[in-house]
py3Dmol code that shows the C-alpha trace and the ligand (Angstrom):
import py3Dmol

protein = """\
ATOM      1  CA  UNK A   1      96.079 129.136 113.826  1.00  0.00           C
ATOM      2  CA  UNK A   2      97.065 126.568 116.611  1.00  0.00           C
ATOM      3  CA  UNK A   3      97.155 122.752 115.751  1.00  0.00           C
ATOM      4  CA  UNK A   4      97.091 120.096 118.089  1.00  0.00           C
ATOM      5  CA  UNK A   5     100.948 118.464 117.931  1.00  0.00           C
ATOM      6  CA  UNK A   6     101.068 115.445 116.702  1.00  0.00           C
ATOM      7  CA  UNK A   7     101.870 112.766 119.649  1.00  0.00           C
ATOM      8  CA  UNK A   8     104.511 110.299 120.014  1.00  0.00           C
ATOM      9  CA  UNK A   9     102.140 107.427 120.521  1.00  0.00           C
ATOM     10  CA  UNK A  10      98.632 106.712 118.970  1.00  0.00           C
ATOM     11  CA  UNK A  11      95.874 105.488 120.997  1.00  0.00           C
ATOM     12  CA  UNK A  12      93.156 103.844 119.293  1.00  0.00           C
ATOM     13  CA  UNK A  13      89.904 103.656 120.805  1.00  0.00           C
ATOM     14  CA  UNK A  14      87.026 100.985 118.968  1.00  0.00           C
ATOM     15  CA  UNK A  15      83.527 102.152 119.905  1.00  0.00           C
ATOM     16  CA  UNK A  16      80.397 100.472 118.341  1.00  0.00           C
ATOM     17  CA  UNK A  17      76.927  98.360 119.216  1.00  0.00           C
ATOM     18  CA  UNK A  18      77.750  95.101 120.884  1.00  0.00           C
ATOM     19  CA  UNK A  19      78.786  92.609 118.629  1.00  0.00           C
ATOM     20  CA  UNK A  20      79.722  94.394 115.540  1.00  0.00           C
ATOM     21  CA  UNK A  21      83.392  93.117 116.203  1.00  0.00           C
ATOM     22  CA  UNK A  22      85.172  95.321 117.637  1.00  0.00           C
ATOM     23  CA  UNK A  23      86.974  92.383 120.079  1.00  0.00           C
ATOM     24  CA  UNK A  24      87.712  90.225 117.190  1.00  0.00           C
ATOM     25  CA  UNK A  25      89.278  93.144 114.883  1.00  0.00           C
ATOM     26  CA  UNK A  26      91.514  93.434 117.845  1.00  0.00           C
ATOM     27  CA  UNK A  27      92.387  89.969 118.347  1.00  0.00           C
ATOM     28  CA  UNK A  28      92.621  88.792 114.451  1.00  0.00           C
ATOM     29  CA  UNK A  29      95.248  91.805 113.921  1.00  0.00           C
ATOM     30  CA  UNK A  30      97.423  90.854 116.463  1.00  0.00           C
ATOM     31  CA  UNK A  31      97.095  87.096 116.001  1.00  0.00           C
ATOM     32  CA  UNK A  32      96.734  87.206 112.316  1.00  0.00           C
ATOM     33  CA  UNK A  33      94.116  84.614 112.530  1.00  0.00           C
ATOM     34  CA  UNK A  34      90.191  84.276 112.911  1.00  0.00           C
ATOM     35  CA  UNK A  35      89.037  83.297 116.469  1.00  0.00           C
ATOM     36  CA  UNK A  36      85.605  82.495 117.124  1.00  0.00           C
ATOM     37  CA  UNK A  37      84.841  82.979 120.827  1.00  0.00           C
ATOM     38  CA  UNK A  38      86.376  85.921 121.762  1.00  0.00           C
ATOM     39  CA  UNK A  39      86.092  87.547 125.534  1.00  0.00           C
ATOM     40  CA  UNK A  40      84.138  90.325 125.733  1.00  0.00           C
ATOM     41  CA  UNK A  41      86.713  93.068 125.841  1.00  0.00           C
ATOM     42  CA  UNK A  42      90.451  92.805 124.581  1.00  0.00           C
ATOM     43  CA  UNK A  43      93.275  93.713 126.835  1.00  0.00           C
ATOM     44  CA  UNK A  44      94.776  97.023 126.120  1.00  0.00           C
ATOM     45  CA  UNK A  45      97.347  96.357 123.689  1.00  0.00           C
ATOM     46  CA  UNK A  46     100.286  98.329 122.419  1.00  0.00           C
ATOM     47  CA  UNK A  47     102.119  98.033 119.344  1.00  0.00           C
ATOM     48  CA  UNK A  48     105.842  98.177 119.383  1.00  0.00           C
ATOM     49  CA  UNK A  49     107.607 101.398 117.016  1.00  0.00           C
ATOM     50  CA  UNK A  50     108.703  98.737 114.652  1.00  0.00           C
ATOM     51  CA  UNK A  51     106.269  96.974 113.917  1.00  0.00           C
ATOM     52  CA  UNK A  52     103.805  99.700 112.936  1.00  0.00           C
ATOM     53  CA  UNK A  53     104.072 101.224 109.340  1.00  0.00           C
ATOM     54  CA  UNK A  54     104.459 104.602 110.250  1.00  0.00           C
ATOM     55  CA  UNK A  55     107.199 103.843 113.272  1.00  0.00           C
ATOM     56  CA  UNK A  56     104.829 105.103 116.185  1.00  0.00           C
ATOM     57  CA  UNK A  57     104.361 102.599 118.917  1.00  0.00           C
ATOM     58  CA  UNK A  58     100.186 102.164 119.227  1.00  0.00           C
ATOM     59  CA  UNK A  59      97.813 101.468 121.784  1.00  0.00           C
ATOM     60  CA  UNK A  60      94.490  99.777 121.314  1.00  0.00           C
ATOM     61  CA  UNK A  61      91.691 100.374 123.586  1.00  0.00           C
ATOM     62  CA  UNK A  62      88.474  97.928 122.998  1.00  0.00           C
ATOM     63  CA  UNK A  63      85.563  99.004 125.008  1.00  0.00           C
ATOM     64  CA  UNK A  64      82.667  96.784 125.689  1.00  0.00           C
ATOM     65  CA  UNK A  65      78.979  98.508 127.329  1.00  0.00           C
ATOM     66  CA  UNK A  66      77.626  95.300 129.035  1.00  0.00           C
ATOM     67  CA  UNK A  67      80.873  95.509 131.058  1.00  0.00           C
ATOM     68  CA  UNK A  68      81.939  99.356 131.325  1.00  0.00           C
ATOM     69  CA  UNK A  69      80.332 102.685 132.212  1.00  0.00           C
ATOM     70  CA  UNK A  70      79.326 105.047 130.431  1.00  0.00           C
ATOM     71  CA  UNK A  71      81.381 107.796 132.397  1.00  0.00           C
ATOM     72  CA  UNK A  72      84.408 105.057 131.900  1.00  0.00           C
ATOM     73  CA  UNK A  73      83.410 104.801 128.063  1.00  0.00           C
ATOM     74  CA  UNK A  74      83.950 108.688 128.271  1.00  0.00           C
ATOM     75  CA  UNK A  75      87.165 108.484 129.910  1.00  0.00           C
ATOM     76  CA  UNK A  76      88.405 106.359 127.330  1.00  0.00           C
ATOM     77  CA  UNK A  77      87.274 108.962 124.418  1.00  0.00           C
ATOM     78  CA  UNK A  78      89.192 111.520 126.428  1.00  0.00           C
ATOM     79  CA  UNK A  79      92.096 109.983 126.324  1.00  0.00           C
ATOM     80  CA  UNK A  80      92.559 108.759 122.500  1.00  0.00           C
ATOM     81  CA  UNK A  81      93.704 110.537 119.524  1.00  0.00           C
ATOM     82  CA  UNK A  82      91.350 108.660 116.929  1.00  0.00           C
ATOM     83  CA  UNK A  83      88.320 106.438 117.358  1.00  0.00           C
ATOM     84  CA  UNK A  84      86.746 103.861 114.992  1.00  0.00           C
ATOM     85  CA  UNK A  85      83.082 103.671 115.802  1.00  0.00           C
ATOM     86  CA  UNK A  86      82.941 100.219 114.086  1.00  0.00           C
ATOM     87  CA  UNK A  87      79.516  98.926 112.648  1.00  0.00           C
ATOM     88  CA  UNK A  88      78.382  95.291 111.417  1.00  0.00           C
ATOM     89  CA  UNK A  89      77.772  96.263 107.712  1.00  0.00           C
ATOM     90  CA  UNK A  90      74.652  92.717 108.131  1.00  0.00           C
ATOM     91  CA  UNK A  91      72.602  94.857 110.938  1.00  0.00           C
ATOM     92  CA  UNK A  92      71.702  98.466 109.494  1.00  0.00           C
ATOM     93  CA  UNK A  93      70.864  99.087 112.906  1.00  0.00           C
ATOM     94  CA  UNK A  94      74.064  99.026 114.150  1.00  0.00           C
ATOM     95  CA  UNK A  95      75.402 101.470 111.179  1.00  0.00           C
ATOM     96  CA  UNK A  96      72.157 103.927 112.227  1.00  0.00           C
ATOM     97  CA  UNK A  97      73.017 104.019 116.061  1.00  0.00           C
ATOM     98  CA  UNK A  98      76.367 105.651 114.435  1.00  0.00           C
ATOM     99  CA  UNK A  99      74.520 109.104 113.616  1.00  0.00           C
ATOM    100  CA  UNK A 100      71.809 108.762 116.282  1.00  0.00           C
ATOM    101  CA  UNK A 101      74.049 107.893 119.234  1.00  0.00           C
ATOM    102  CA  UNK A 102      77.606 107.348 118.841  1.00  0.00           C
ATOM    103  CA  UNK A 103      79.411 110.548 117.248  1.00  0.00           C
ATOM    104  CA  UNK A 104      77.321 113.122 119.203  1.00  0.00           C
ATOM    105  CA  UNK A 105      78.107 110.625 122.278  1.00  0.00           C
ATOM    106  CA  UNK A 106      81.829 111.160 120.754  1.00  0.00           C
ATOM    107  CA  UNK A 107      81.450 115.047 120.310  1.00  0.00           C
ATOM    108  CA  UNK A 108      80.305 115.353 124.411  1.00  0.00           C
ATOM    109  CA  UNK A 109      83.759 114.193 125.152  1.00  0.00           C
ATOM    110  CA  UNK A 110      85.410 115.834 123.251  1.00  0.00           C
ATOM    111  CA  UNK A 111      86.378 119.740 123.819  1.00  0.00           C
ATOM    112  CA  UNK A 112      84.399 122.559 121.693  1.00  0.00           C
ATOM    113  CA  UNK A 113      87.168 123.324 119.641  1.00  0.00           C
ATOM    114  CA  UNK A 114      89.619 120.110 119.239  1.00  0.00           C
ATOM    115  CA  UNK A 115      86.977 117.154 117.645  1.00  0.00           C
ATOM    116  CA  UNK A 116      89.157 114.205 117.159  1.00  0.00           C
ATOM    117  CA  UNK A 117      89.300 112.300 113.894  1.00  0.00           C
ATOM    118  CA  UNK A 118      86.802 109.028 113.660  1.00  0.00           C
ATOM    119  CA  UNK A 119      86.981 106.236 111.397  1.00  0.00           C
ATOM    120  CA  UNK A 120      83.705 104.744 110.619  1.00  0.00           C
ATOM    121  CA  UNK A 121      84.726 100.821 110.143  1.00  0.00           C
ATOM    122  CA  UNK A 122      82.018  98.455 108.021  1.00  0.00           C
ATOM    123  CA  UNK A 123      82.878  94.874 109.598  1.00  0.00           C
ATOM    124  CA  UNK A 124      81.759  91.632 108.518  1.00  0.00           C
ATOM    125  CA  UNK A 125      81.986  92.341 104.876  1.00  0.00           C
ATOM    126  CA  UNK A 126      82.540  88.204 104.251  1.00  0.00           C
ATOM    127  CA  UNK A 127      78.696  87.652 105.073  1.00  0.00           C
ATOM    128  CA  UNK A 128      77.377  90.549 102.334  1.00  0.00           C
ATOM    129  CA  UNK A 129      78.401  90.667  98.682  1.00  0.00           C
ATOM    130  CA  UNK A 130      77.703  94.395  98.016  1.00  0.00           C
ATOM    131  CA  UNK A 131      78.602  97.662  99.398  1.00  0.00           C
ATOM    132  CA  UNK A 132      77.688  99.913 102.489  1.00  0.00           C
ATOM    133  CA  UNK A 133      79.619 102.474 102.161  1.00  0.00           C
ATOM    134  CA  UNK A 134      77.020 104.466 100.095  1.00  0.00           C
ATOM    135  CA  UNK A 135      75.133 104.744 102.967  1.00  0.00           C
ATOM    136  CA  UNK A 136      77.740 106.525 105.000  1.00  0.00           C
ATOM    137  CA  UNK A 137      78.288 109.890 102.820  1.00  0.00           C
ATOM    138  CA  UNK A 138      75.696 111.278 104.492  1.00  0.00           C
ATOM    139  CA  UNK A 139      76.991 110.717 107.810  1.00  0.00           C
ATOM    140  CA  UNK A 140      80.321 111.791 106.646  1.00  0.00           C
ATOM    141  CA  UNK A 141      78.844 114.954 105.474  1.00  0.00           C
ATOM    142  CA  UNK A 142      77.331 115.821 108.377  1.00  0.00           C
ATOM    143  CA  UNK A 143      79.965 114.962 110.931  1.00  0.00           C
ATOM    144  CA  UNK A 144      83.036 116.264 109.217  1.00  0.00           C
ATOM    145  CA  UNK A 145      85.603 114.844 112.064  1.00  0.00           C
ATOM    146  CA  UNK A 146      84.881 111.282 109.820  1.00  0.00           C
ATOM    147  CA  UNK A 147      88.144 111.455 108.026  1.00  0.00           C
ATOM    148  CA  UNK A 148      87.760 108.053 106.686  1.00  0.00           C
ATOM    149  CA  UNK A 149      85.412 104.958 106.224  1.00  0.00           C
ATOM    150  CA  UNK A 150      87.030 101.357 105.284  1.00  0.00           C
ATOM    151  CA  UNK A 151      85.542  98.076 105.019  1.00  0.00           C
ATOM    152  CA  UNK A 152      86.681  95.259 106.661  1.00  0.00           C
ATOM    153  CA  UNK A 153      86.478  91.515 107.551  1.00  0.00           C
ATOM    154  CA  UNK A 154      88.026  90.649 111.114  1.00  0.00           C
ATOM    155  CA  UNK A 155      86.446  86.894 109.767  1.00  0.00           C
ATOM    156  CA  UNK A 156      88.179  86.787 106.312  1.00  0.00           C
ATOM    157  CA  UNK A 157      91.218  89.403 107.867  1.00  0.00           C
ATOM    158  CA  UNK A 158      90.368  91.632 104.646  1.00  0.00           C
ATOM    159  CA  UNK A 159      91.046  95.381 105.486  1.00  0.00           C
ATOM    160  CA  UNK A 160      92.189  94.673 108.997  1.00  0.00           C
ATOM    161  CA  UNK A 161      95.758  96.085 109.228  1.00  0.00           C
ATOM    162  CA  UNK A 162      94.565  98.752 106.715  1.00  0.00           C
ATOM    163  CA  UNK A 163      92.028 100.081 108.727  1.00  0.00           C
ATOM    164  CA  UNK A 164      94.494 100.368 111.936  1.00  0.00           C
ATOM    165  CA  UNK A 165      96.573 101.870 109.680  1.00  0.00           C
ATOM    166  CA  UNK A 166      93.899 104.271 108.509  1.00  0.00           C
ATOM    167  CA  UNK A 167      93.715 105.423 112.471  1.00  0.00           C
ATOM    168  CA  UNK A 168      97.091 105.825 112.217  1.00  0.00           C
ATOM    169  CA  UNK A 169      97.499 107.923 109.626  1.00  0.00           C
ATOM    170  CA  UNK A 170      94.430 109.874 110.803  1.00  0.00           C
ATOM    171  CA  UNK A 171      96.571 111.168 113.619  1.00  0.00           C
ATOM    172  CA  UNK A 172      99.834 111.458 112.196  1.00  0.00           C
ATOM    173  CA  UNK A 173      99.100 113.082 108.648  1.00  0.00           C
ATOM    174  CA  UNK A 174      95.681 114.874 109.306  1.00  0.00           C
ATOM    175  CA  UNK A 175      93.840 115.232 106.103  1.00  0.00           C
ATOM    176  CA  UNK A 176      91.457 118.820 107.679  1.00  0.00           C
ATOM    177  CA  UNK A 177      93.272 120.969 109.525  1.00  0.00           C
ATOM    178  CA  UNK A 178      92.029 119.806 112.838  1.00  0.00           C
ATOM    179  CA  UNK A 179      90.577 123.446 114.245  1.00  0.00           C
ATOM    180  CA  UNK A 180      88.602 125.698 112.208  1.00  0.00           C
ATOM    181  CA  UNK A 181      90.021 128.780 110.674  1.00  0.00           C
ATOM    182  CA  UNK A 182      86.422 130.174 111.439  1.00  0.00           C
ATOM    183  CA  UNK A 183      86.842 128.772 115.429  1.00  0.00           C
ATOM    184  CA  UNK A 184      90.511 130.839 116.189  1.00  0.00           C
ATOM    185  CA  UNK A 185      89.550 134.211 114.720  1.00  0.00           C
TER     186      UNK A 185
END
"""
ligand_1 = """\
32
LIG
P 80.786 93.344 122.500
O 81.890 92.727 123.318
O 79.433 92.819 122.857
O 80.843 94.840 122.471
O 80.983 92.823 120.973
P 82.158 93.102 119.947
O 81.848 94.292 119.127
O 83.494 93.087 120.640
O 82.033 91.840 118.962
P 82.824 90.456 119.020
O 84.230 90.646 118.571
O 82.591 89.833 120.348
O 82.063 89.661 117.857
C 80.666 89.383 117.929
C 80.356 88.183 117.050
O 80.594 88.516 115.672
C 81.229 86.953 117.349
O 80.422 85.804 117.222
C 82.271 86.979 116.252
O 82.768 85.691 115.948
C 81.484 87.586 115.090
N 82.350 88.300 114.141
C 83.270 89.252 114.430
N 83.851 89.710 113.308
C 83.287 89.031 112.280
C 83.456 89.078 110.849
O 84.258 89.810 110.274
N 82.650 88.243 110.118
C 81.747 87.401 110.696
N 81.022 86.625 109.893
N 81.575 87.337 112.035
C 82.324 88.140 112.810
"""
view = py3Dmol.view(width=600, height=400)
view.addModel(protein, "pdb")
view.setStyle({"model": 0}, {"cartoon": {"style": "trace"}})
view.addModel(ligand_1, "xyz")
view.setStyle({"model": 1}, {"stick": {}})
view.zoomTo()
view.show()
């Protein structure tokens, strides 16, 4: 069985309906504080070795639809290891688009047999007081490249390293072998 190696950087691509927060998760981890106009897409930004837990400089990619193509939104899955498709956990629409649009949008860019991992991120979690994540088994289930989903506030900075973290990890310690046994024979 082959296995994709593991790289020496991680690029981290955010994906998601406009204005979930995928700008501000961006800009509140590397700033460590809560900014309320953001631009509409973040700089590309990459994390020193050091300063990242597991010792792996990062990249982070922000895409943003009203600005980008869709071919250039393609590009950009090509060339990450892990994407968040991140969702505001106030507008169930924005969660539903995930299934309906954004991981089979994910799974055309990707080769047959090499899906990579996806984090499904809940944002905004200081403006409900239950949660979500019942709602995402399904999705989970269905689309098993979702190694992980994590709730997060890029407002309140709960979850917000964790969940870069998560993407992290989801590179560099795969939980699912990332090809099929069934795929190579
Ligand atoms: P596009 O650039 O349109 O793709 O949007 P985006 O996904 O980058 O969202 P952006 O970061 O621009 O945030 C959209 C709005 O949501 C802004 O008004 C933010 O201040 C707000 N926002 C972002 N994160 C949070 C959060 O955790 N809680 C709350 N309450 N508001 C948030």
């Amino acid at each position: 069985m082959v296995y994709e190696s593991i790289p020496r950087t991680v690029r981290i691509l955010l994906l998601g309906e406009p204005g979930v927060g995928k700008t501000s998760l961006i800009l509140s981890l590397v700033t460590e504080e809560f900014t309320e106009h953001v631009p509409p897409k973040a700089e590309e930004i990459t994390i020193p070795a050091d300063v990242t837990p597991e010792q792996v400089p990062t990249n982070i990619v922000d895409i943003c639809t009203a600005e980008q193509s869709l071919e250039q939104v393609a590009e950009e899955i090509e060339r990450a290891h892990v994407i968040c498709i991140v969702f505001s956990v106030d507008r169930q629409e924005t969660l539903s688009k995930i299934a309906s649009y954004w991981l089979p949008f994910v799974r055309e860019n990707c080769s047959d047999d090499y899906r990579k991992p996806v984090i499904l991120v809940g944002n905004k979690i200081d403006l409900i007081d239950y949660s979500v994540i019942d709602n995402i088994w399904d999705i989970a289930e269905e689309y098993p490249e979702v190694d992980r989903c994590i709730e997060c506030s890029a407002k309140s900075l709960i979850n917000v390293s964790e969940m870069f973290y998560n993407a992290q990890k989801a590179v560099l310690h795969p939980i699912s072998p990332i090809y099929s046994i069934e795929e190579q024979e």
